[in-house]
C-alpha positions as CSV (number, residue, x, y, z in Angstrom):
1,X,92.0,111.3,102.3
2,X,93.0,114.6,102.0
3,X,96.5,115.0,101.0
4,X,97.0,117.8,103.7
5,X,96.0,115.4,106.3
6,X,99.1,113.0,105.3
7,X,101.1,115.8,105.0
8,X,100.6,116.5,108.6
9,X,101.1,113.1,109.8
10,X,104.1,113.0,107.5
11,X,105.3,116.1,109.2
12,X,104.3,114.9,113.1
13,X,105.8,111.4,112.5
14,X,109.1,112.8,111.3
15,X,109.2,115.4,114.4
16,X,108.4,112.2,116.3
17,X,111.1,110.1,115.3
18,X,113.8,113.0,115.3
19,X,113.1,113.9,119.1
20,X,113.3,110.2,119.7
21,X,116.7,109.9,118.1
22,X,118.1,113.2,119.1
23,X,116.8,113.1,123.2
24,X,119.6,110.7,124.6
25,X,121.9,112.6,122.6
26,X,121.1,115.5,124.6
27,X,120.2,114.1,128.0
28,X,124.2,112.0,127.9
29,X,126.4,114.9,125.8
30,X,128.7,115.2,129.1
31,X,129.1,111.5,130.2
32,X,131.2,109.2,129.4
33,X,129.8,106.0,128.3
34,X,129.7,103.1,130.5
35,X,132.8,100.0,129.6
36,X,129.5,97.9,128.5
37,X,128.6,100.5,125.9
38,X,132.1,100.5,125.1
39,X,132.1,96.8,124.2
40,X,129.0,97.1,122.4
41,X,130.2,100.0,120.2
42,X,133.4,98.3,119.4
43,X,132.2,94.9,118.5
44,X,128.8,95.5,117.2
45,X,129.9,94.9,113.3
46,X,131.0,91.4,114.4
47,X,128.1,90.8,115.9
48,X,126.0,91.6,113.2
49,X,128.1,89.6,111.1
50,X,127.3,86.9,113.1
51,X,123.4,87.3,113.1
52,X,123.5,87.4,109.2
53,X,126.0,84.7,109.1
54,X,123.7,82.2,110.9
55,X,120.1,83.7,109.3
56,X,121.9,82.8,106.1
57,X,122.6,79.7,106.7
58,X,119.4,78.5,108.6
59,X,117.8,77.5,105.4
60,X,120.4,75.7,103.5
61,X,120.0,72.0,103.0
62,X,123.1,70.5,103.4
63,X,122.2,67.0,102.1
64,X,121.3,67.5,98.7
65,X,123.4,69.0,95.8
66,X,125.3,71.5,95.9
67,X,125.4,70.9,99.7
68,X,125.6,74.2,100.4
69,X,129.2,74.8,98.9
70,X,128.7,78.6,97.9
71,X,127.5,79.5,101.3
72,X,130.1,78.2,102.7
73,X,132.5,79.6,100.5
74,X,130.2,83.0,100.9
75,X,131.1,82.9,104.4
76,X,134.6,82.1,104.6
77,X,135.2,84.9,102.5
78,X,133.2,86.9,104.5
79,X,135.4,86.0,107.3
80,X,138.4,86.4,106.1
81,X,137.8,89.7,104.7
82,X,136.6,90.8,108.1
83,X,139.6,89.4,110.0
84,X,142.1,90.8,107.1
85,X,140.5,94.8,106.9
86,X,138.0,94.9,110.1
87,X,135.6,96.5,107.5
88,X,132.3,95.1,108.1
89,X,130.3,96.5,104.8
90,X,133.5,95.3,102.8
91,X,133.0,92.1,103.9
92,X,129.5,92.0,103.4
93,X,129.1,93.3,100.1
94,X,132.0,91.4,98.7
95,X,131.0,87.7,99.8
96,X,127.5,88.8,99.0
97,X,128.9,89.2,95.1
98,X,131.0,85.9,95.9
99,X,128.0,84.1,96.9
100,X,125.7,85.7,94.1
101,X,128.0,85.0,91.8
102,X,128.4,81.2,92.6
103,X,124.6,80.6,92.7
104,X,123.9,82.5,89.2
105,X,127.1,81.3,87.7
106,X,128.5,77.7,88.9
107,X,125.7,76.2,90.9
């Protein structure tokens, strides 16, 4: 392939995706968003949190050694880091190290 070919695809697909993004942005500048949106936008990181929360633990098997003790202990400090600063990368990131940290080190 010629490499001005997937420069030009490069270039289309970015001017693609930018109009895609930037459109509603345009089209809703003077409204004010909807108490749905609202909710959304204020409890989004929670429910993220949630999603990982449960994908994490879908695969864990509870009846065998170490019964899933540093996920557990992952996610309780996940949650109380979330409930202490309402910072959801904080929390992420930090009971991502605790868990980390447990598997490599302890378990």
């Amino acid at each position: 392939m010629e490499s001005s070919y997937l420069i030009g695809a490069i270039i289309v697909a970015s001017i693609a995706t930018y109009t895609t993004r930037i459109i509603p942005f345009l089209l809703f500048r003077t409204r004010e968003p909807s108490p749905l949106v609202k909710y959304i936008e204020l409890n989004m990181p929670l429910m993220i949190m949630v999603i990982l929360v449960f994908y994490a633990l879908k695969d864990v098997t509870w009846e065998i050694y170490p019964y899933g003790i540093a996920e557990i202990i992952g996610v309780i400090v996940a949650i109380a880091l979330h409930v202490k600063f309402k910072n959801a990368l904080l929390s992420i990131f930090v009971a991502t190290l605790v868990y980390m940290f447990f598997i490599q080190k302890i378990f």
